[in-house]
C-alpha positions in Angstrom: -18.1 -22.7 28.9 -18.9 -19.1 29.5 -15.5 -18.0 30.5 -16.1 -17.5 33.9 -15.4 -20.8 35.1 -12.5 -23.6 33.7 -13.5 -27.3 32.6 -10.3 -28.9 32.7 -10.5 -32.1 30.9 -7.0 -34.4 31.7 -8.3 -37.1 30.5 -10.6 -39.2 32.7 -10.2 -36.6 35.2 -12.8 -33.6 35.2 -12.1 -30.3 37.2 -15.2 -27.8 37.1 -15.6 -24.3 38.5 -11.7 -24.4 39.2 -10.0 -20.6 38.3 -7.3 -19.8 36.6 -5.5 -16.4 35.8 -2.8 -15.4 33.3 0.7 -16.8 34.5 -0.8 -19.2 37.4 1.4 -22.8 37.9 -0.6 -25.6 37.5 1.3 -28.8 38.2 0.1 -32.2 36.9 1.7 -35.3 36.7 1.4 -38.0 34.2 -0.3 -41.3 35.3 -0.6 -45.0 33.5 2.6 -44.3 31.0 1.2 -41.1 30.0 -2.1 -42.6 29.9 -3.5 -39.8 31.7 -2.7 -36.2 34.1 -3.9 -35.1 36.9 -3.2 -32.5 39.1 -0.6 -32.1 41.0 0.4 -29.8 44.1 2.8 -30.0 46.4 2.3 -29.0 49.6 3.6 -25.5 51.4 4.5 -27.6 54.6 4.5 -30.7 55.9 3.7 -32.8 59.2 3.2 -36.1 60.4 1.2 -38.4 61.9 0.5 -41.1 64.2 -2.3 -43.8 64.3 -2.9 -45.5 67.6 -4.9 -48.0 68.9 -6.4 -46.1 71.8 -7.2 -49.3 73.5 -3.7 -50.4 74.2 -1.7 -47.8 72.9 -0.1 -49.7 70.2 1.2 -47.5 67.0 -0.9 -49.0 63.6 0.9 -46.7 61.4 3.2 -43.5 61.0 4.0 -40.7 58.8 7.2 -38.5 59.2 6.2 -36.1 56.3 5.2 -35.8 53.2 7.7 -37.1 51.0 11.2 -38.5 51.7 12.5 -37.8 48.3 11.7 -34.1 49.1 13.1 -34.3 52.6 14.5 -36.8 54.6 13.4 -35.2 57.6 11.0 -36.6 59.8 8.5 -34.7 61.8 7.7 -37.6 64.3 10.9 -39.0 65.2 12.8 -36.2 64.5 10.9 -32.7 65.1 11.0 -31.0 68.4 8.0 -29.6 69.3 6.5 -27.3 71.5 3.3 -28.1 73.4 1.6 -25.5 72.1 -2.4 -26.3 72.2 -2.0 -30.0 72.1 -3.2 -29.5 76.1 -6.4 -27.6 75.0 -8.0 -30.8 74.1 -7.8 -32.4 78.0 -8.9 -29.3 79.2 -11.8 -29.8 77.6 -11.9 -33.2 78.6 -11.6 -32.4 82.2 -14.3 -30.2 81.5 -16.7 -33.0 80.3 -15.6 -35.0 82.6 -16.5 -32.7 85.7 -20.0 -32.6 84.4 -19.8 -29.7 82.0 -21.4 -30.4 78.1 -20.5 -29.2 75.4 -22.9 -27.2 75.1 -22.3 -25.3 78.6 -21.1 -21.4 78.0 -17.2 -20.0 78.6 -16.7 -16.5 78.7 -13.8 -15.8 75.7 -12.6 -12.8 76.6 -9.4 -11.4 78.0 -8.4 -12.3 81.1 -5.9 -11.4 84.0 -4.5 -13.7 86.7 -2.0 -12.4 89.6 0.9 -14.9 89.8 1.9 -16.1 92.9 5.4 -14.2 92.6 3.0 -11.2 92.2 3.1 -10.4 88.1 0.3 -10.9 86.0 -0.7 -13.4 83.2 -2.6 -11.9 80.9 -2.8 -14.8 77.6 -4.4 -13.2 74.1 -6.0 -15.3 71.4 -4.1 -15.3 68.6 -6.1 -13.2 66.4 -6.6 -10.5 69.2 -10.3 -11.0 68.6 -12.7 -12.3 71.2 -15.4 -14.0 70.9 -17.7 -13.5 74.5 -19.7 -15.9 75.8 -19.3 -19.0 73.9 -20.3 -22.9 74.2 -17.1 -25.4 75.4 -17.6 -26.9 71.6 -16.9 -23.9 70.3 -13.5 -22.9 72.1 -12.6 -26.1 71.6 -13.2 -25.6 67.8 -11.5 -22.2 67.4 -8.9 -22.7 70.1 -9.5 -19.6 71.6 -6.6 -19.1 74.4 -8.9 -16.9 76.8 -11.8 -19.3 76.6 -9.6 -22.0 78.0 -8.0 -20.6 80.5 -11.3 -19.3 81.7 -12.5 -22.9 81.4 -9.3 -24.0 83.6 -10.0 -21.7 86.1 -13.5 -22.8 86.7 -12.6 -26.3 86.5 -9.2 -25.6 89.0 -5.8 -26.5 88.2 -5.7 -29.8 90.5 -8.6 -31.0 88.5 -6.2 -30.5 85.5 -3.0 -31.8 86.5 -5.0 -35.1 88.2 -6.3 -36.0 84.6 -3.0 -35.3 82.6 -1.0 -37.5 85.6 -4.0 -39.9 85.2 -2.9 -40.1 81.2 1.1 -40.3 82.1 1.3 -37.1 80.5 2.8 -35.1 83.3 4.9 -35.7 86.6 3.9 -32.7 88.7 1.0 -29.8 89.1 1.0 -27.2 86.2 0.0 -24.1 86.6 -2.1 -22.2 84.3 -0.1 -21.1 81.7 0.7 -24.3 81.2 -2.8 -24.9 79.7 -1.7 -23.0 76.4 1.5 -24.7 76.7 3.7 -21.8 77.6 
């Protein structure tokens, strides 16, 4: 080719436009009794996964990681997690199902509430950047911290907690930090 771009031929495989520089890794395994390579990467972390029939709530299938020969760890059973923005989603939800679209604007932008014991919540997005006046898709998308709490605050906390009781997800009210699970 011209140099710019490297056509990797490993066989039956072909890899185009793909960029290499002096001392780059480039794993590949061999396949079919050294039939063949192909290209290999492991990955820089690993997670896991759980498939669910939403219907009944049974588990079709589950993933602790990426490989047990690499680590014997697993992320489901074993990980401890924090909620984190896994309650962004019902947020959202709530949101839709108040009779907000997805298209309907949030203001992402930052934001300070006065606490009942009198101090003051101020959340950031994690970039420290906001975006302004945005549609629900998109701070849904970009889980921008101030757009949901915005969002929770015109939707109201009770409406919140109602849903998230509704799904068995929580025994009591939350308050708004709870929405970016803090």
């Amino acid at each position: 080719d011209n140099g710019n771009n490297s056509v990797i031929d490993l066989s039956k495989h072909f890899y185009r436009n793909v960029k290499f520089k002096i001392n780059d890794i480039v794993l590949c395994r061999a396949m079919n009794n050294n039939e063949y390579y192909e290209l290999y990467q492991q990955p820089e972390f690993t997670g896991g996964i759980i498939v669910m029939d939403a219907s009944n709530g049974d588990i079709l299938g589950m993933s602790g990681g990426y490989s047990f020969d690499i680590s014997i760890f697993n992320c489901i059973t074993q990980g401890i997690r924090q909620p984190g923005s896994i309650i962004k989603p019902f947020v959202y939800a709530c949101a839709i199902e108040s009779g907000m679209n997805e298209h309907d604007k949030i203001l992402d932008s930052i934001v300070k509430i006065k606490l009942s014991n009198g101090t003051i919540y101020t959340p950031h997005n994690f970039s420290n950047k906001y975006l302004g006046e945005i549609e629900l898709r998109e701070g849904l998308i970009y889980s921008t911290n101030a757009a949901t709490v915005n969002l929770a605050r015109t939707i109201g906390m009770n409406k919140i907690s109602t849903l998230l009781e509704k799904l068995n997800l929580i025994k009591r009210h939350i308050s708004i930090s709870a929405v970016l699970g803090e």
